[in-house]
N, CA, C and O atoms as a GROMACS GRO file, in nm:
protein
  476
    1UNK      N    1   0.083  -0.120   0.000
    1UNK     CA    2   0.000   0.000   0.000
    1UNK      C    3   0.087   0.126   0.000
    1UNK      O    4   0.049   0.226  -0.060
    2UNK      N    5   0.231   0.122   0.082
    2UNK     CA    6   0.277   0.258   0.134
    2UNK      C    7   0.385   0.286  -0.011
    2UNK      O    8   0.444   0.393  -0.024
    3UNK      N    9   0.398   0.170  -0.116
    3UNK     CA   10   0.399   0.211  -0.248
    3UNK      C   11   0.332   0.254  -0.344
    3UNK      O   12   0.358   0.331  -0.437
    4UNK      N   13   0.241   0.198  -0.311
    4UNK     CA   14   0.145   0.267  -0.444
    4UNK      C   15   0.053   0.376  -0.416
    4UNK      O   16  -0.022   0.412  -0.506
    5UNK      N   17   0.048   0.455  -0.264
    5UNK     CA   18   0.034   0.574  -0.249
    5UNK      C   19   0.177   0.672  -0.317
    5UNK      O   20   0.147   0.772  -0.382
    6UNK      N   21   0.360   0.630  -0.292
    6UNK     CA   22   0.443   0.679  -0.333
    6UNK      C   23   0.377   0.718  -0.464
    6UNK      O   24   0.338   0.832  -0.488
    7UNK      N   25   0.361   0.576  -0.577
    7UNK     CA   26   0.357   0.633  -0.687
    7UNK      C   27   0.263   0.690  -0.730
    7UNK      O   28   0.285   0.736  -0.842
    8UNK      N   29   0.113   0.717  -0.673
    8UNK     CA   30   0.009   0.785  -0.694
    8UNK      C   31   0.045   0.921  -0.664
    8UNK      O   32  -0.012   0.995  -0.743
    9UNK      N   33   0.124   0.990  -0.573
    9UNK     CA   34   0.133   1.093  -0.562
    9UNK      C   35   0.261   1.122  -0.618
    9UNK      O   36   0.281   1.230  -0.562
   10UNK      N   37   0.382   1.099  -0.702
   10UNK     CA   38   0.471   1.101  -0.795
   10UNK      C   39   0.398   1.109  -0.922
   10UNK      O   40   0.438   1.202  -0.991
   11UNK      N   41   0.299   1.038  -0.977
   11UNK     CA   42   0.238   1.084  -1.061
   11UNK      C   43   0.157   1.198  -1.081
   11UNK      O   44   0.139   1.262  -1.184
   12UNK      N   45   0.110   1.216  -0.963
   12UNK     CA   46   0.006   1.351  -0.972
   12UNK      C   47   0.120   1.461  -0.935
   12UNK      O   48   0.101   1.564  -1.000
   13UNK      N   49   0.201   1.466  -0.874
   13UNK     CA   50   0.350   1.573  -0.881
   13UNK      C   51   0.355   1.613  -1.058
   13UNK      O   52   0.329   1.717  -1.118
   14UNK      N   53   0.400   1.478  -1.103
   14UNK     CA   54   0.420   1.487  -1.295
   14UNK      C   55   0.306   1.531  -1.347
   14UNK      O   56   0.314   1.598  -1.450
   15UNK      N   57   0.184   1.507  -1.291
   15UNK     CA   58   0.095   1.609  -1.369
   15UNK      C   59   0.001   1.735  -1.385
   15UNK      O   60  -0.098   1.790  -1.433
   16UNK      N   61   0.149   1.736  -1.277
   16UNK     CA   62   0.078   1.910  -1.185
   16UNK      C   63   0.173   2.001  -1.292
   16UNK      O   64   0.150   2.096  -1.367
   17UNK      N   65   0.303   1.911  -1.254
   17UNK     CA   66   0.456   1.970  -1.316
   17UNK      C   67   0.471   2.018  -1.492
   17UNK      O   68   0.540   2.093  -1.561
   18UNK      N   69   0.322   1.894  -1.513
   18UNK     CA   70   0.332   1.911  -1.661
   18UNK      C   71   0.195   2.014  -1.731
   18UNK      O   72   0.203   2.052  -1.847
   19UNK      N   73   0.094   2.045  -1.657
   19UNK     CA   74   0.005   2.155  -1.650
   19UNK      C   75   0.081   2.280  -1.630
   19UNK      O   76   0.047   2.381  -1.691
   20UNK      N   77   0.206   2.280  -1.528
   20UNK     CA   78   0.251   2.416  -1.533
   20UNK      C   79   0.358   2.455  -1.635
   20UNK      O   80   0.412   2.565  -1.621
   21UNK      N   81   0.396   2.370  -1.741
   21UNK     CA   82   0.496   2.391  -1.862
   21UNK      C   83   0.398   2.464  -1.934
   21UNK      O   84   0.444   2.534  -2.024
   22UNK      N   85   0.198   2.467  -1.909
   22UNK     CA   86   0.110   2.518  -2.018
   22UNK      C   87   0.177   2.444  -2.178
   22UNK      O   88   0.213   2.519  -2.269
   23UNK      N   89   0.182   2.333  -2.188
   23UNK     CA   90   0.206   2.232  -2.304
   23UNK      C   91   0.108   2.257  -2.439
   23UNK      O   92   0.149   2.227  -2.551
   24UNK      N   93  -0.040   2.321  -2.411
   24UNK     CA   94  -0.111   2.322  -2.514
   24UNK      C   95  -0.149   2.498  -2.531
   24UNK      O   96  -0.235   2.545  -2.605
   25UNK      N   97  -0.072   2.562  -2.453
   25UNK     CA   98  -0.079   2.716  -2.548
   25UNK      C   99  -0.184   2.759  -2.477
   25UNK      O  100  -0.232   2.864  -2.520
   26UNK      N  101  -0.241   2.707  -2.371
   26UNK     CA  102  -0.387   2.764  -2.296
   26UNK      C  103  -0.344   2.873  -2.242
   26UNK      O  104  -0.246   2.891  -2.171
   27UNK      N  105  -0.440   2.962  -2.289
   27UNK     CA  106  -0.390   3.100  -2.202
   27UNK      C  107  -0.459   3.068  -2.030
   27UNK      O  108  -0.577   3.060  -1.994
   28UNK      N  109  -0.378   3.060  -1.980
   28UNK     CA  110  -0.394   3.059  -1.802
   28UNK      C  111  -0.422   3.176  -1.730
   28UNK      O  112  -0.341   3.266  -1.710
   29UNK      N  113  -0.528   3.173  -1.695
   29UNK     CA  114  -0.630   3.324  -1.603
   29UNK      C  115  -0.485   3.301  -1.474
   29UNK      O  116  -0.424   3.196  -1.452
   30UNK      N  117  -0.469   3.404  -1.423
   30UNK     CA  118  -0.436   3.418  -1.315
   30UNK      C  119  -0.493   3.357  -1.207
   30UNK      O  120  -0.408   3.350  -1.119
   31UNK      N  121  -0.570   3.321  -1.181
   31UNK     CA  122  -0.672   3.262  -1.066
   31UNK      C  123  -0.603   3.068  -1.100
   31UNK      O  124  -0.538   3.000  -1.020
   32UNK      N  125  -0.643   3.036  -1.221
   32UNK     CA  126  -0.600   2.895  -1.246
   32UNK      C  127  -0.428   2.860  -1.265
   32UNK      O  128  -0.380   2.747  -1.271
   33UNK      N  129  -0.352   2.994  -1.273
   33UNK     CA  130  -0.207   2.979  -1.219
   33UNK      C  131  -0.183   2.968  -1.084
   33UNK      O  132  -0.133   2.876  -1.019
   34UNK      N  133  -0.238   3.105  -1.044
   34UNK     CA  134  -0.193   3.021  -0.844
   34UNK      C  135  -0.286   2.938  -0.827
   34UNK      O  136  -0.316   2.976  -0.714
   35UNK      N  137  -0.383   2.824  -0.856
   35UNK     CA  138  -0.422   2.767  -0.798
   35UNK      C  139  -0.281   2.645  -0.869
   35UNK      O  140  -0.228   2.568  -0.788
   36UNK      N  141  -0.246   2.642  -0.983
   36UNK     CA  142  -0.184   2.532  -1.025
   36UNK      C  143   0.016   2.569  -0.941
   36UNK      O  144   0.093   2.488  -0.891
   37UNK      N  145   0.026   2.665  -0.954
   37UNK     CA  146   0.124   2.703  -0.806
   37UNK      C  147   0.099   2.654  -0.656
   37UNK      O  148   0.201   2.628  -0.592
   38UNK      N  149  -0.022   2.638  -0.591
   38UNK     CA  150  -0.044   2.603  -0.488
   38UNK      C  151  -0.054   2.451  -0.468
   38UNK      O  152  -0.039   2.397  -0.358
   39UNK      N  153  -0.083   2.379  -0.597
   39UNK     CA  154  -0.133   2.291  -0.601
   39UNK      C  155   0.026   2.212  -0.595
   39UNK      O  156   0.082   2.133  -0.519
   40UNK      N  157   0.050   2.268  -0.690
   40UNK     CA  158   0.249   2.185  -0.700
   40UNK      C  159   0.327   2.220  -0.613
   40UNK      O  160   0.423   2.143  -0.615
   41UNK      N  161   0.344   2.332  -0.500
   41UNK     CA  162   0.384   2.326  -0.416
   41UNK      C  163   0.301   2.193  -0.289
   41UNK      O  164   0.367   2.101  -0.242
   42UNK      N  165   0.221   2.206  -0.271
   42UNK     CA  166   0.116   2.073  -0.178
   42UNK      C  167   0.190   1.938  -0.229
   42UNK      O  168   0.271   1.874  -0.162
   43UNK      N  169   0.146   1.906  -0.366
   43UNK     CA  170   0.170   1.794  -0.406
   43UNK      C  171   0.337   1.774  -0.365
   43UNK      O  172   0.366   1.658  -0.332
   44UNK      N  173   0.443   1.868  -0.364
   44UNK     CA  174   0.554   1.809  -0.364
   44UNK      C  175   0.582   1.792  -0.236
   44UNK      O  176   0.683   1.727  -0.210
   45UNK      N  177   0.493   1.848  -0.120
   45UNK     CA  178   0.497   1.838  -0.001
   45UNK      C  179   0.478   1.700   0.068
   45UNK      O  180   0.535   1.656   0.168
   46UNK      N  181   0.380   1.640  -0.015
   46UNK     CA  182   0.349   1.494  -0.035
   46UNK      C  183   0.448   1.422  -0.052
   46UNK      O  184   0.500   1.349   0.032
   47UNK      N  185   0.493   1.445  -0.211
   47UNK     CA  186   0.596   1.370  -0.254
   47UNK      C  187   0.727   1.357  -0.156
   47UNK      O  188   0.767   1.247  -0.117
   48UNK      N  189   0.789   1.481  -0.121
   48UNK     CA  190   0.883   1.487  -0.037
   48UNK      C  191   0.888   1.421   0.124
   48UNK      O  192   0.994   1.403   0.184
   49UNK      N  193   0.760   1.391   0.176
   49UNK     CA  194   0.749   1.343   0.302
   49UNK      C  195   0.732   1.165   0.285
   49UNK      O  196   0.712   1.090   0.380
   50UNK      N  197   0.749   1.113   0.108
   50UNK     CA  198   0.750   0.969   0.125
   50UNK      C  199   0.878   1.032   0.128
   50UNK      O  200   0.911   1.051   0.245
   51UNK      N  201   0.949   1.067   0.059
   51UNK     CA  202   1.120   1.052  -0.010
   51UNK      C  203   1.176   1.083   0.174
   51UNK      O  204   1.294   1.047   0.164
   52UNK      N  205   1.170   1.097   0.221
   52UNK     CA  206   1.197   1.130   0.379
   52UNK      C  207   1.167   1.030   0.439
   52UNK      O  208   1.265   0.969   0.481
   53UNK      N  209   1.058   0.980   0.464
   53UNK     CA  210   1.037   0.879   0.557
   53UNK      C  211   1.064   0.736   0.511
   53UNK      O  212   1.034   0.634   0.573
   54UNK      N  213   1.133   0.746   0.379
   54UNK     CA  214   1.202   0.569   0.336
   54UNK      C  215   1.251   0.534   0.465
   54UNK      O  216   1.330   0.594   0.538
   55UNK      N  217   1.184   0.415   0.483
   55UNK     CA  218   1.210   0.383   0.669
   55UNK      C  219   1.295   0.247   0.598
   55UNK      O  220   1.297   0.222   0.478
   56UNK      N  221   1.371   0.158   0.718
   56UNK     CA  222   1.478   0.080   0.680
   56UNK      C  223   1.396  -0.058   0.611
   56UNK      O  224   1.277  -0.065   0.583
   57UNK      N  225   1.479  -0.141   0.599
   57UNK     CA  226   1.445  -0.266   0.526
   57UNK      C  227   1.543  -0.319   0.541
   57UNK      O  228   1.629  -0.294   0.626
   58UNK      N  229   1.544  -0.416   0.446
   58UNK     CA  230   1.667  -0.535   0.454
   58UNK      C  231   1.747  -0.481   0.340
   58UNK      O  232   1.704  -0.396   0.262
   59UNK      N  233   1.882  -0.544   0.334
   59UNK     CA  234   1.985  -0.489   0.260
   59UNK      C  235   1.964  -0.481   0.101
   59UNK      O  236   2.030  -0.397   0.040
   60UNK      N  237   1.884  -0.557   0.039
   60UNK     CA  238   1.820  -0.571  -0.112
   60UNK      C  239   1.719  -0.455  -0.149
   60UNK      O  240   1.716  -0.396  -0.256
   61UNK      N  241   1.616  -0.429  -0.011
   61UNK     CA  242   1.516  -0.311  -0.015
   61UNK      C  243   1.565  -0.178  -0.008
   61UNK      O  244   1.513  -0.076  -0.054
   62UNK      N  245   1.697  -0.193   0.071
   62UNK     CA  246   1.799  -0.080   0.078
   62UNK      C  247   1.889  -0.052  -0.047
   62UNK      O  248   1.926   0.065  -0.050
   63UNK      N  249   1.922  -0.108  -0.123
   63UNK     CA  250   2.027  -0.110  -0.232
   63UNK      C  251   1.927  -0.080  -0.305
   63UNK      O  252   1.970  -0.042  -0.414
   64UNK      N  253   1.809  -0.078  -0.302
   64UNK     CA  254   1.718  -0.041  -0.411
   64UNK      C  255   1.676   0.092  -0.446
   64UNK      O  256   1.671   0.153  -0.552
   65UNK      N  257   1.635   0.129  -0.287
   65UNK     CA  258   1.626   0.290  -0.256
   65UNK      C  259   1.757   0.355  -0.273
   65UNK      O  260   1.751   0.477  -0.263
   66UNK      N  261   1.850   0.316  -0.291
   66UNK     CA  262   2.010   0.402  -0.286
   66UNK      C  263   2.026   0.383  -0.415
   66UNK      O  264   2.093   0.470  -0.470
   67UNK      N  265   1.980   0.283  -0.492
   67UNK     CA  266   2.022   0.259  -0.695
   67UNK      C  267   1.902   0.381  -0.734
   67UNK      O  268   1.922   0.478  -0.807
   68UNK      N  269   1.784   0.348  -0.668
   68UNK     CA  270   1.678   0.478  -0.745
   68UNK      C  271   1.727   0.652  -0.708
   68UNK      O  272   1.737   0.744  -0.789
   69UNK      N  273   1.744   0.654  -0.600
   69UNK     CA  274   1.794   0.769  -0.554
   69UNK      C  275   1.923   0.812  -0.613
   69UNK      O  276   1.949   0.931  -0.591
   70UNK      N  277   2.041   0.724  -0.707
   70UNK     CA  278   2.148   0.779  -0.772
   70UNK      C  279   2.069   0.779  -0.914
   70UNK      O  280   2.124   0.834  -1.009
   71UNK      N  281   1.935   0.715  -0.932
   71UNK     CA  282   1.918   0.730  -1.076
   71UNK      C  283   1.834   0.883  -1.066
   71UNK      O  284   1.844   0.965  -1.157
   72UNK      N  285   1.787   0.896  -0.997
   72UNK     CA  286   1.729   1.017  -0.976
   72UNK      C  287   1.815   1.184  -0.992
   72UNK      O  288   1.786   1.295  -1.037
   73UNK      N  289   1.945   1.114  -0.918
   73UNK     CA  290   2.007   1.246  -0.892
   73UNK      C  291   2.082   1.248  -0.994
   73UNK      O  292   2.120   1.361  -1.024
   74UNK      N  293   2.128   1.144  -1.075
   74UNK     CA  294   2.195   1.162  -1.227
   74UNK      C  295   2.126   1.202  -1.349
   74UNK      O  296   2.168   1.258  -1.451
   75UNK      N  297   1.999   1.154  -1.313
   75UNK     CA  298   1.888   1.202  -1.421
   75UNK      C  299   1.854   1.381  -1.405
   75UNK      O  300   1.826   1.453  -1.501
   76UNK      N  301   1.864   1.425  -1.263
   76UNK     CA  302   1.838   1.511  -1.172
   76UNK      C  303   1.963   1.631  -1.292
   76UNK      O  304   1.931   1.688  -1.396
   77UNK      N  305   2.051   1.633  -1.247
   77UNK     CA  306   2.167   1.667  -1.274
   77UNK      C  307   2.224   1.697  -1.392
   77UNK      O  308   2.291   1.797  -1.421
   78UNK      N  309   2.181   1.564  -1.486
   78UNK     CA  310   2.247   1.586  -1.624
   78UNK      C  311   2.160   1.694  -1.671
   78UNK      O  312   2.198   1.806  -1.708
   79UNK      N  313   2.005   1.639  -1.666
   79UNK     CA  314   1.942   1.755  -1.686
   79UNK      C  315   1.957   1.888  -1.705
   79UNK      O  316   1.960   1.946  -1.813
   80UNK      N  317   1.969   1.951  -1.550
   80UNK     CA  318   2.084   2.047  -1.544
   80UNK      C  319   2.193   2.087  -1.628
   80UNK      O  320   2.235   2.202  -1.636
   81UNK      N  321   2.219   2.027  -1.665
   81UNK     CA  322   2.378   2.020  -1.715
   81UNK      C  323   2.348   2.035  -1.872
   81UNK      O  324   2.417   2.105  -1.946
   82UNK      N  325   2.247   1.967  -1.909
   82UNK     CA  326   2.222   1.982  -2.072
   82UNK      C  327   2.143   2.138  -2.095
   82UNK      O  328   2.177   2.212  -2.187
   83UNK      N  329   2.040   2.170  -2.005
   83UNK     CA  330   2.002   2.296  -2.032
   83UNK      C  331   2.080   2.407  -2.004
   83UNK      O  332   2.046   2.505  -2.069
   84UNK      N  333   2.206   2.431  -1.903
   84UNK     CA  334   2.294   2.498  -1.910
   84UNK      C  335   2.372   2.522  -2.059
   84UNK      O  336   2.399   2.616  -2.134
   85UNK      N  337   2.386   2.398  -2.053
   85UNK     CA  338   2.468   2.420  -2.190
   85UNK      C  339   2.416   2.498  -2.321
   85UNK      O  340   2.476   2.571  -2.401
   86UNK      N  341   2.263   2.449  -2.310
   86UNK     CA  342   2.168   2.455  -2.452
   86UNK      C  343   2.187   2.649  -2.401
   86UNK      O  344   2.254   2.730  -2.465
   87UNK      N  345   2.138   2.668  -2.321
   87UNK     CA  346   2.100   2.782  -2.293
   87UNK      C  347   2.238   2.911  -2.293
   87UNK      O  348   2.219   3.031  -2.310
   88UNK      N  349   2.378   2.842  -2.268
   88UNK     CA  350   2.515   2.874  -2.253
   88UNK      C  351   2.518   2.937  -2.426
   88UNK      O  352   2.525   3.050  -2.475
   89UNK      N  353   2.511   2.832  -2.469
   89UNK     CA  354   2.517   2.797  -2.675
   89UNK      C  355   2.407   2.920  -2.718
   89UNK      O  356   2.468   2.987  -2.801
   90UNK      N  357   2.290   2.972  -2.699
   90UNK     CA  358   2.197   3.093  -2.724
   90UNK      C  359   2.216   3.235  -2.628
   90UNK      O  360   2.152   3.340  -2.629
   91UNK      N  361   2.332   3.191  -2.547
   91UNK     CA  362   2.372   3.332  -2.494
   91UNK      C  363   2.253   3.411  -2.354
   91UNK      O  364   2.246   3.521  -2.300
   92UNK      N  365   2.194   3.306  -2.345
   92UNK     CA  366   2.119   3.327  -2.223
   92UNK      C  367   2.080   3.239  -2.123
   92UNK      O  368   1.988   3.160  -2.144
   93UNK      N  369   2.140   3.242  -2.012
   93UNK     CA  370   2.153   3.120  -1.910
   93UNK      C  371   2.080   3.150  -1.871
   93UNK      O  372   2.088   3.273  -1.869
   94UNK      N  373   1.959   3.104  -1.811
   94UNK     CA  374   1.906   3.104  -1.668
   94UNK      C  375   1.975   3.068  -1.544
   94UNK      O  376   2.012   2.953  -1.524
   95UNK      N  377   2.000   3.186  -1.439
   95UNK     CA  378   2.073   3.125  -1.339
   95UNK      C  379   1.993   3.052  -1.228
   95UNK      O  380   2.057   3.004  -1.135
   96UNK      N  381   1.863   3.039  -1.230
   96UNK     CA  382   1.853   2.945  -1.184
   96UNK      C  383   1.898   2.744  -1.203
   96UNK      O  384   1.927   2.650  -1.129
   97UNK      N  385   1.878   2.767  -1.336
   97UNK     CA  386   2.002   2.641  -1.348
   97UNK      C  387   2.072   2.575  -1.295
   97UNK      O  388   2.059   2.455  -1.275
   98UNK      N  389   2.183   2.663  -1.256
   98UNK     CA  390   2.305   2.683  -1.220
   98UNK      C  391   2.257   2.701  -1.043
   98UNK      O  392   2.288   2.610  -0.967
   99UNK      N  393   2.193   2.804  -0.999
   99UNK     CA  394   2.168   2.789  -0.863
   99UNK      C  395   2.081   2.620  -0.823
   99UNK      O  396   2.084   2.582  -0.706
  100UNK      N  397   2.031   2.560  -0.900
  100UNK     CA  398   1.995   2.422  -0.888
  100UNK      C  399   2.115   2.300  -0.904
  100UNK      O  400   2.138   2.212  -0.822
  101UNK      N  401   2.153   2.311  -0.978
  101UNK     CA  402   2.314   2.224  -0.973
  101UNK      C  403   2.396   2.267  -0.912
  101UNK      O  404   2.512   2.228  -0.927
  102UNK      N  405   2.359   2.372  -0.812
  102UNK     CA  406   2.470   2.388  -0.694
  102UNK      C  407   2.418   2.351  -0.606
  102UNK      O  408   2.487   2.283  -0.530
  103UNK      N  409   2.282   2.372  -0.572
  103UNK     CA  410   2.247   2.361  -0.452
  103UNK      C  411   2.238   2.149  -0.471
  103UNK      O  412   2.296   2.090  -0.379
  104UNK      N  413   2.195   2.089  -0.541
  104UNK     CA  414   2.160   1.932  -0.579
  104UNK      C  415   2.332   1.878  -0.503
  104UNK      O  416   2.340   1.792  -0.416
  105UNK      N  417   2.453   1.953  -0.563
  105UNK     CA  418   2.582   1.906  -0.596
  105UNK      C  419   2.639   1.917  -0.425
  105UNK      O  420   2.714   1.837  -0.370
  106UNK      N  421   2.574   2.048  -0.362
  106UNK     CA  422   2.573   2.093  -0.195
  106UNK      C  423   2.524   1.987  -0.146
  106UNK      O  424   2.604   1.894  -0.155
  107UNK      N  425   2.420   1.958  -0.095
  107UNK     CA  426   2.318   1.890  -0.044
  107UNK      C  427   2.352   1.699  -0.087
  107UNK      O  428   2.305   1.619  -0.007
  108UNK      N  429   2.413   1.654  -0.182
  108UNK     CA  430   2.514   1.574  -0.185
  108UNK      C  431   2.627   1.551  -0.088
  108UNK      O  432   2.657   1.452  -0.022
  109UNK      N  433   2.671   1.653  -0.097
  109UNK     CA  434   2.845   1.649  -0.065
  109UNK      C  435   2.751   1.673   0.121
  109UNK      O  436   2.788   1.591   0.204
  110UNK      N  437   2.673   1.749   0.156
  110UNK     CA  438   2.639   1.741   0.308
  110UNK      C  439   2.591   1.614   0.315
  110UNK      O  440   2.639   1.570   0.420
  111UNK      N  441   2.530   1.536   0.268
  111UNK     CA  442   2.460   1.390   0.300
  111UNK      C  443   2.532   1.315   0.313
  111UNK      O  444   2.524   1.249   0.417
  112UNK      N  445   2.635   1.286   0.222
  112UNK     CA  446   2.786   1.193   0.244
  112UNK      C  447   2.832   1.260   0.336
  112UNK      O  448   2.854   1.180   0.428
  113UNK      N  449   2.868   1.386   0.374
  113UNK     CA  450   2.990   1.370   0.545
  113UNK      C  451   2.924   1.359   0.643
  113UNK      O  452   2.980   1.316   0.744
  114UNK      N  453   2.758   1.398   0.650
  114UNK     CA  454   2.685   1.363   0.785
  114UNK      C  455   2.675   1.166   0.744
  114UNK      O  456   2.765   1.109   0.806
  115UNK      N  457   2.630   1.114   0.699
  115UNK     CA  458   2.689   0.949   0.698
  115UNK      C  459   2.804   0.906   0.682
  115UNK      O  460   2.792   0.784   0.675
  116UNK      N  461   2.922   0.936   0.670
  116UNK     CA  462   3.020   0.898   0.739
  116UNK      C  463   3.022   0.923   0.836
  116UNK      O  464   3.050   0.824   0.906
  117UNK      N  465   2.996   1.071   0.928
  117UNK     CA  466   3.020   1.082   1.050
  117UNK      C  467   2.881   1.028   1.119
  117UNK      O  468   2.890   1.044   1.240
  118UNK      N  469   2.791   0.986   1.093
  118UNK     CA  470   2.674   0.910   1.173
  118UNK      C  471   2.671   0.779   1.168
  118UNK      O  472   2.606   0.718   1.253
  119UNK      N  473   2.755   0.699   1.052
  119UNK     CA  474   2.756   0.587   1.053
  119UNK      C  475   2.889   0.538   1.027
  119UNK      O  476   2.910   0.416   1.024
   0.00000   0.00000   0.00000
């Protein structure tokens, strides 16, 4: 069950995430933007309190959550890394970008020295 709530609300994250790209040219009233702002902030509030409470398991259930979580943060990252570039190549970066692949690359490097020094 405490999976397939994960992926019910990972999906509805993706299709909050993908209403706010406006994909079909809909002109969006102001009223149905912050509600779709409020809505994807909530939903990730969701999402983020499974990704937190991955509680322990056995060493196979564990290697599983640590293989998804590096596929995440490489998928996470390159990402990053390709729209920098695309955007580097047309002469206009978004620095948020760049403030996201620092902060992803931070928040790394703090997670590894608090588990070495906690475990």
């Amino acid at each position: 069950m405490k999976k397939q709530s994960e992926i019910i609300i990972s999906l509805i994250f993706l299709v909050v995430l993908f209403f706010c790209l406006d994909p079909f040219d809909w002109f969006m009233p102001s009223m149905l933007e912050m509600f779709l702002l409020v809505l994807l902030v909530l939903v990730f509030a969701a999402f983020a309190t499974f990704v937190w409470k991955e509680g322990k398991g056995d060493e196979r259930e564990v290697m599983h959550n640590m293989l998804a979580g590096r596929f995440a943060y490489l998928a996470g990252t390159t990402t990053l890394i390709v729209g920098i570039v695309v955007q580097s190549l047309e002469h206009k970066t978004d620095h948020w970008l760049i403030i996201a692949l620092a902060i992803m690359v931070i928040s790394k490097m703090i997670g590894l020295i608090y588990s070495q020094r906690k475990f």
